[in-house]
C-alpha positions as CSV (number, residue, x, y, z in Angstrom):
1,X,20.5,39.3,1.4
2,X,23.7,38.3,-0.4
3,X,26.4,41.4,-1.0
4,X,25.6,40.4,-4.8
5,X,22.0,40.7,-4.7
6,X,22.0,43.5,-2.6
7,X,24.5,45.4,-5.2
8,X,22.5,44.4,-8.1
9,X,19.5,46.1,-6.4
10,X,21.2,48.9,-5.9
11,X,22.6,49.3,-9.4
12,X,18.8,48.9,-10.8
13,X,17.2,51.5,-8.2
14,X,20.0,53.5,-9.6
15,X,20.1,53.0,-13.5
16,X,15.6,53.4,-13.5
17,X,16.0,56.4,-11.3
18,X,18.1,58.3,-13.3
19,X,15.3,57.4,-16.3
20,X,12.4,58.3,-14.5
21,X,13.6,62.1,-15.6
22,X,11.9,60.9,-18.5
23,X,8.6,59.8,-16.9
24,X,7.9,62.4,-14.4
25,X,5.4,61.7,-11.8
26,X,1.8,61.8,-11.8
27,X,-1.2,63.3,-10.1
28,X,-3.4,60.5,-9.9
29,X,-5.7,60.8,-7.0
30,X,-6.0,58.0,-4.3
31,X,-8.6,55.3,-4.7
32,X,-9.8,52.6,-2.7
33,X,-11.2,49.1,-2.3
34,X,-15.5,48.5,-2.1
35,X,-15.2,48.0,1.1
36,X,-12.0,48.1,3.4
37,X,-13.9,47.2,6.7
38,X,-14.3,43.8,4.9
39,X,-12.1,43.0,2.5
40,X,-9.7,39.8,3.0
41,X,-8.0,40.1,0.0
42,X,-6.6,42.8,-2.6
43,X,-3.9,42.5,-5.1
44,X,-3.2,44.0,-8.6
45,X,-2.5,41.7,-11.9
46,X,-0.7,43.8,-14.7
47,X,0.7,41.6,-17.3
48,X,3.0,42.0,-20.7
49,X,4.9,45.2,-19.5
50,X,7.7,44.4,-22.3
51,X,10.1,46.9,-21.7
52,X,12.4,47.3,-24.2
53,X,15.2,49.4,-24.3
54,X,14.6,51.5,-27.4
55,X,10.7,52.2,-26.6
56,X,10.6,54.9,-24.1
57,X,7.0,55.3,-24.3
58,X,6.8,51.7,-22.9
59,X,8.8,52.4,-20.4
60,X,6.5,55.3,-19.6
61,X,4.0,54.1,-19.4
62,X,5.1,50.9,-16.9
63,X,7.1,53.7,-14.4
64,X,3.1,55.7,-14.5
65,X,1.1,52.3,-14.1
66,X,3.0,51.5,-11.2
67,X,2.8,55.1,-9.4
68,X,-1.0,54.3,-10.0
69,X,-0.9,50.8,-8.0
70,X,0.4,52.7,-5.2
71,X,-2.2,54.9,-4.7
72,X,-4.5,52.5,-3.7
73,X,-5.6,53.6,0.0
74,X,-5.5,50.3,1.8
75,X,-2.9,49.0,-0.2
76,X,-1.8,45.9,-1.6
77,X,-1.5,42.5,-0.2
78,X,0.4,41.7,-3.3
79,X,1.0,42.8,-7.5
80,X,1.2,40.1,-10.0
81,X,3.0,40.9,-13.1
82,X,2.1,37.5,-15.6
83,X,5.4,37.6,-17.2
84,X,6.7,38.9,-20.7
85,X,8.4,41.4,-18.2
86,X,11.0,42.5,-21.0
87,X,10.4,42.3,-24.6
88,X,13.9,40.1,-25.2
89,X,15.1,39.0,-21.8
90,X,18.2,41.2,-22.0
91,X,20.1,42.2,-18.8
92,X,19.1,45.2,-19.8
93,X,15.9,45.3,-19.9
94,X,15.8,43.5,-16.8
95,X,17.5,45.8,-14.9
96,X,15.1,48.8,-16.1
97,X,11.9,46.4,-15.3
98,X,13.0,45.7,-11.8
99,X,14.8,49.0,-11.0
100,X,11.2,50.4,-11.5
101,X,9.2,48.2,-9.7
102,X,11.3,48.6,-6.4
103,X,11.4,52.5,-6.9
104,X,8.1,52.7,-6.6
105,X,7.0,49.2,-4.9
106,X,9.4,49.2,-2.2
107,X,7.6,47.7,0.6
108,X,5.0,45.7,-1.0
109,X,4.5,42.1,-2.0
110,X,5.1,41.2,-5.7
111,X,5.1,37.8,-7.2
112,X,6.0,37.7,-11.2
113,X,5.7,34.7,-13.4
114,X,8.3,33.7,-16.2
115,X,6.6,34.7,-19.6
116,X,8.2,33.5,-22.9
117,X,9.7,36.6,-24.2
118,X,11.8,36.6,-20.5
119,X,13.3,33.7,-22.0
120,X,13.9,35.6,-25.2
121,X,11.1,34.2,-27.5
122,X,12.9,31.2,-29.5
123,X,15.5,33.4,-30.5
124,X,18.0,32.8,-26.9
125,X,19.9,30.5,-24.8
126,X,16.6,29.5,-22.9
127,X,18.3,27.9,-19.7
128,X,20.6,30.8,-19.3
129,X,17.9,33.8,-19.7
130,X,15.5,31.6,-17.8
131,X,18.7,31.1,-14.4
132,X,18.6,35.1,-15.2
133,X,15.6,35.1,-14.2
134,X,15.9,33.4,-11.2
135,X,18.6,36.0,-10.4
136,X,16.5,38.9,-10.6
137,X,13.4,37.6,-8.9
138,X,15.2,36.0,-6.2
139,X,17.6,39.2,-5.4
140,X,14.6,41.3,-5.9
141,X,12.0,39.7,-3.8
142,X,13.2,38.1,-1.3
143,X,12.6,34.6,-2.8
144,X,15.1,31.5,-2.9
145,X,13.9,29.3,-6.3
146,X,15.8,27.1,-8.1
147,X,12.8,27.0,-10.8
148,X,10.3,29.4,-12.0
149,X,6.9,27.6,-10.3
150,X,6.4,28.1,-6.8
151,X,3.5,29.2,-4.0
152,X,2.9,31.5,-1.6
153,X,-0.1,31.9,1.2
154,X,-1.0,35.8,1.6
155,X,-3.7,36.1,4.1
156,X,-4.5,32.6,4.2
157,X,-4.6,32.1,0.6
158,X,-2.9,30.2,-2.0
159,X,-1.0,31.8,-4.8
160,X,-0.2,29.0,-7.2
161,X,2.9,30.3,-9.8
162,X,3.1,28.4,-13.2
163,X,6.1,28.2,-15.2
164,X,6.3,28.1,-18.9
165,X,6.0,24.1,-18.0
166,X,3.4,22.8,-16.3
167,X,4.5,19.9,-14.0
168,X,1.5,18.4,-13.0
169,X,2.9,16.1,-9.9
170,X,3.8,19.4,-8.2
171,X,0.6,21.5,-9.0
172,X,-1.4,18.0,-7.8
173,X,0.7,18.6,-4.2
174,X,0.2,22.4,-4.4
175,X,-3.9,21.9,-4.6
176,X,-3.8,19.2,-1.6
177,X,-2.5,21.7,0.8
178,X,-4.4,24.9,-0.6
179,X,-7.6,22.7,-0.1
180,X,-7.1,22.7,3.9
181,X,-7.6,26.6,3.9
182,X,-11.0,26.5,2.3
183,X,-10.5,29.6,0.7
184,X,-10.2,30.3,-2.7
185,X,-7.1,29.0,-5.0
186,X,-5.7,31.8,-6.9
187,X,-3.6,30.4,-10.1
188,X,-1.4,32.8,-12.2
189,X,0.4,32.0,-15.5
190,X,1.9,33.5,-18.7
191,X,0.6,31.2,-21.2
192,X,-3.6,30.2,-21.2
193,X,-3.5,26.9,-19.4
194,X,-4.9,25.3,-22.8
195,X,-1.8,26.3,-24.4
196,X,0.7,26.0,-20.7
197,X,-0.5,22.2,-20.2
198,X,0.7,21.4,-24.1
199,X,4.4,22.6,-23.2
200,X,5.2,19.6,-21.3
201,X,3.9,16.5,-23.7
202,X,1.2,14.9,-25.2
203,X,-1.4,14.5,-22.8
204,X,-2.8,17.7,-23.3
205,X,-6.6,17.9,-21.3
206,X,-4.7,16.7,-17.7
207,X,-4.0,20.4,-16.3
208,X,-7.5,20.9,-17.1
209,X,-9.4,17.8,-15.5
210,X,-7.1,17.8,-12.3
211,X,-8.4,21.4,-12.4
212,X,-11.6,20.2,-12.8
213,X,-12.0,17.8,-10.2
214,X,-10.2,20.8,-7.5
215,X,-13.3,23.0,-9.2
216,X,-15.8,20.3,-8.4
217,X,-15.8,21.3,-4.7
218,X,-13.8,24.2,-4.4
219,X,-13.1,28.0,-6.0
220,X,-9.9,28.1,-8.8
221,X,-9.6,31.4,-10.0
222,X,-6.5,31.7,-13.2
223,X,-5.2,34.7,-14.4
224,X,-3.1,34.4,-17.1
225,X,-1.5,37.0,-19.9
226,X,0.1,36.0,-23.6
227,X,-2.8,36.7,-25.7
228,X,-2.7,40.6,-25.0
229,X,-6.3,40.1,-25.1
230,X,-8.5,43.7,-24.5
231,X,-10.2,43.9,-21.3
232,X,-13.6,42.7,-22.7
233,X,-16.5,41.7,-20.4
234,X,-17.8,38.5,-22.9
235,X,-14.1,37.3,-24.0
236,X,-11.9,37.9,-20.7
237,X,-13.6,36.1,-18.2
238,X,-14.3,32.7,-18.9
239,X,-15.8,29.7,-17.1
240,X,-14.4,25.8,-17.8
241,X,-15.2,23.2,-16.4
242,X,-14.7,23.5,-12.6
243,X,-12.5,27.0,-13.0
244,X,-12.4,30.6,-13.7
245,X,-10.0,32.0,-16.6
246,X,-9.2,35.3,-16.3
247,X,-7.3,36.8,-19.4
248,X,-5.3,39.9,-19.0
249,X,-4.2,42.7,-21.9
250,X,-0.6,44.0,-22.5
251,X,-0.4,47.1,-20.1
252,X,1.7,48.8,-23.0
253,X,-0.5,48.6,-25.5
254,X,0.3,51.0,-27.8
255,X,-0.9,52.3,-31.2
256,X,1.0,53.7,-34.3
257,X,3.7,52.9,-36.7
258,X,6.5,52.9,-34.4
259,X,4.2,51.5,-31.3
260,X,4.8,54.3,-29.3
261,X,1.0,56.2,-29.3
262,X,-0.9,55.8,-26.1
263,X,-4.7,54.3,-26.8
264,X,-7.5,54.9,-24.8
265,X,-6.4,50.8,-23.4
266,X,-3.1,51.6,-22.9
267,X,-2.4,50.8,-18.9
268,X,-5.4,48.4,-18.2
269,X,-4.8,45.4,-15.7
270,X,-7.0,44.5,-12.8
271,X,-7.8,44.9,-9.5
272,X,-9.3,41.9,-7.3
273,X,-10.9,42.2,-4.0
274,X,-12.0,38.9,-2.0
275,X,-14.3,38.8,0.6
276,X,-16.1,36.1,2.8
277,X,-18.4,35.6,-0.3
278,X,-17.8,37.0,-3.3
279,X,-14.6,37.6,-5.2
280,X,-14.5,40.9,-7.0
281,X,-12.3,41.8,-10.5
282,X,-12.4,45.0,-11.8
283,X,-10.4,46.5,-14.8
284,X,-8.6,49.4,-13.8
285,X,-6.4,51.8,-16.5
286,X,-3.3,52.2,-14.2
287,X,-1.9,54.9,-16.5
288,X,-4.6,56.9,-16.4
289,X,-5.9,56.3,-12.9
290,X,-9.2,55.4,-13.4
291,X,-11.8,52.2,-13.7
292,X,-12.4,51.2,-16.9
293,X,-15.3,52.2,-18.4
294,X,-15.6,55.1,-15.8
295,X,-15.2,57.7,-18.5
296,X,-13.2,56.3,-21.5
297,X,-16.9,55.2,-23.3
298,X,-16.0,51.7,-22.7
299,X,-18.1,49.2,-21.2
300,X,-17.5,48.9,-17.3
301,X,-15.4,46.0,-16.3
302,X,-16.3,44.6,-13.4
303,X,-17.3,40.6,-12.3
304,X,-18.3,39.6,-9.1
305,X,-18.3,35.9,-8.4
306,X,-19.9,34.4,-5.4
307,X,-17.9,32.2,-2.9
308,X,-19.0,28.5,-1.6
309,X,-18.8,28.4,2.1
310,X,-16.3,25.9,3.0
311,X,-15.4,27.3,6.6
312,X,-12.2,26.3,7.6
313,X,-11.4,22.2,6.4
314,X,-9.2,19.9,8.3
């Protein structure tokens, strides 16, 4: 680690510290995967934290989530966050964003994707906020990009990153090699890929028929954020053509005038178990610490979807 990234770690840790006074810690109690003995897999997907520097409850509520994730039993093999991090892309705001996820993710595996409002949503220099970017998430974990896409094999298993820009010659090369493993491709974006593939031109159904012909013989599972969708069992998980869309709600969803009221949605992401046969999602409210639909009167959210049996190709 460079003396600058390791000093701009160390000023974060510091600065979110110092506001977790606010936050205080909670008394969630420990919870665990189906089945430990067997699972390959498990990683969290929060998406559209948004912290902002003058909403504290956001900020809350983010610091609480993440005390949640890591109260998981057997742990994480990695945490997702889909991007819209900050609400404006300010320094800022990143610093209190990554601050908190190393306080209380110091060890684990996370992987965040570049979300719109990183870039400061139309309204800032978008090649400087999005080089700011790259700053933090290389400094922060470990990474050495020169552009927000990239991959990385956890366990065997690819983890394809999208960028605001879909550059179809390099996802192309990214499914050739994640088709040797035989496993499952795991795809994770900010924008819906309907809307992602229509950044970079007019041809806007290729993303989804190179996806298509992957899905033909293998299992593409996307999770993307943007739409701040509610965890809903008919609307969030959807099936296309040869793939799995999985669409993920604002973690700080919030309710009232000044959006600063906790709902009875407010913390839900997911947590996604794979084993040999089956890949499991299920909606967990990380701010509360508890499955959704375990005792909020929502419908629980849970989707299991079985696995072909490709062995190990090449």
């Amino acid at each position: 680690m460079s003396i600058k990234a390791f000093f701009l770690r160390a000023v974060c840790v510091f600065i979110a510290v110092l506001a977790l006074v606010y936050v205080g810690f909670c008394d969630h109690a420990a919870w665990d995967v189906e089945d430990p003995e067997s699972c390959r897999l498990h990683f969290s997907v929060l998406s559209d934290v948004h912290v902002e520097g003058n909403n504290a409850m956001r900020y809350k509520v983010f610091a609480r989530s993440l005390q949640d994730v890591q109260k998981g039993k057997s742990g994480n093999d990695a945490i997702l966050f889909l991007g819209d991090n900050t609400m404006n892309g300010f320094f800022g705001e990143n610093v209190l964003f990554h601050g908190v996820v190393r306080t209380f993710l110091r060890n684990e595996k996370v992987l965040t994707v570049i979300g719109n409002h990183d870039v400061g949503n139309g309204q800032g220099d978008e090649q400087a906020l999005t080089e700011q970017w790259l700053t933090f998430t290389n400094a922060f974990f470990g990474r050495e990009l020169d552009k927000p896409c990239y991959v990385d094999e956890i366990n065997g298993y690819t983890f394809i990153v999208l960028g605001l820009d879909v550059q179809l010659d390099w996802m192309q090369q990214a499914l050739d090699r994640a088709a040797d493993s035989g496993k499952p491709v795991l795809i994770f974006a900010h924008y819906p890929l309907q809307r992602a593939q229509m950044q970079g031109g007019s041809d806007t159904d290729s993303l989804s028929k190179m996806l298509a012909r992957y899905g033909a013989e293998h299992d593409v599972f996307c999770f993307v954020g943007h739409t701040h969708m509610d965890l809903d069992l008919n609307r969030s998980f959807r099936s296309y053509n040869g793939y799995e869309q999985i669409f993920l709600p604002r973690l700080t969803e919030l309710n009232g005038p000044k959006d600063n009221e906790p709902s009875v949605r407010t913390g839900d992401g997911l947590e996604v178990e794979v084993y040999d046969d089956e890949l499991v999602v299920r909606g967990r409210n990380f701010f509360r610490g508890e499955w959704v639909g375990a005792s909020d009167g929502r419908e629980l959210c849970e989707v299991r979807y079985p696995l072909r049996d490709l062995g190990e190709e090449g």
